[in-house]
C-alpha positions, -999 to 999 in steps of 0.1 A, spaced: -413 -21 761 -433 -2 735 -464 -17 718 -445 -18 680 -427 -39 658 -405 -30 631 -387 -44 605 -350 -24 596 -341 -42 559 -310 -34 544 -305 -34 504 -274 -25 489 -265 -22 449 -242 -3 425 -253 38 421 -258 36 386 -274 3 386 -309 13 375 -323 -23 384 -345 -38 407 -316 -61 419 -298 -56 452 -281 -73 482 -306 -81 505 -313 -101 535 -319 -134 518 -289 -127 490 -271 -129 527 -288 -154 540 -277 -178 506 -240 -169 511 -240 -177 552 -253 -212 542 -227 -220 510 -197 -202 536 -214 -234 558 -218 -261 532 -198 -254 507 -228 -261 486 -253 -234 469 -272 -267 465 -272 -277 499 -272 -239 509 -306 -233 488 -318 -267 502 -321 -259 537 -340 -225 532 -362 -248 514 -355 -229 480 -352 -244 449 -316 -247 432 -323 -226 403 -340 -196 424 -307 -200 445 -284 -194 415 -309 -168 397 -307 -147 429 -269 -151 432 -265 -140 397 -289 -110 400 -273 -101 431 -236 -102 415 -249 -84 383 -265 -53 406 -231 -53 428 -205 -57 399 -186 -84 416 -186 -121 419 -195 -131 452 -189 -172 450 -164 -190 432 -179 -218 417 -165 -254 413 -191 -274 399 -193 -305 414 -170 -295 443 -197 -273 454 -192 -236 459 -170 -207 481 -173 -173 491 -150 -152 469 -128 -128 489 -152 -98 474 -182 -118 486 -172 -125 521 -162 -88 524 -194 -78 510 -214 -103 535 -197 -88 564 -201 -53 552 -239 -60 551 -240 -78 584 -224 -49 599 -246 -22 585 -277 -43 596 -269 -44 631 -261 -4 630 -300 -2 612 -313 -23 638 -295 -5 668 -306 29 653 -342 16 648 -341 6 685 -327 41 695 -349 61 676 -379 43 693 -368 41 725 -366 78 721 -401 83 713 -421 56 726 -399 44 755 -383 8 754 -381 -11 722 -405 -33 704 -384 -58 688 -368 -67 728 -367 -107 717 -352 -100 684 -321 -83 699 -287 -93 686 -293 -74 647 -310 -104 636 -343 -97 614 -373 -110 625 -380 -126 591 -345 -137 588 -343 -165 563 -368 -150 543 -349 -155 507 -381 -137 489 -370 -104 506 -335 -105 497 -336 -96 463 
């Protein structure tokens, strides 16, 4: 094992979107825990977020991709949207190529890699809503 740490973060958003909004990590992170609750409430409430940074980030996130990524039924919580689990998936899979090419790329040069216990694609800082957008 090497002596470094790295963090590979993926962000994603429309070409022409000239914004500082993307899909990030925690955008991600919000949609795995309303796919698990059916709540963005509930979802927002166990990354200890508030409600209103929840849908604020959702919003932003939807406005710098140009697609809805939850359908919302107001007090009957919230869903992916097709689009959104699509897009979730897409991410998740790109992250884990990041993270595998991350590991390569060190290994390479410094022999082992230095993010051994956070195999498995998952970031570090995974949960970390205030990175994700």
């Amino acid at each position: 094992m090497n002596e470094f740490y790295y963090i590979a973060r993926l962000r994603i958003k429309r070409r022409e979107d000239k914004g500082n909004d993307y899909f990030g990590r925690g955008v991600a992170d919000l949609l795995h825990g309303v796919d698990q609750f059916s709540s963005l409430n509930l979802a927002a409430r166990h990354m200890g977020m508030a409600y209103s940074k929840a849908w604020r980030i959702v919003r932003q996130a939807e406005a710098a991709l140009g697609i809805q990524l939850l359908h919302r039924m107001r007090k009957n919580g919230s869903t992916l949207t097709a689009e959104g689990r699509k897009m979730l998936e897409a991410y998740e899979e790109a992250e884990q190529a990041a993270w595998a090419a991350a590991d390569a790329v060190m290994e390479r040069y410094y022999g082992g890699t230095g993010n051994e216990q956070d195999q498995g694609g998952t970031a570090p800082e995974q949960g970390n809503a205030g990175d994700g957008l």
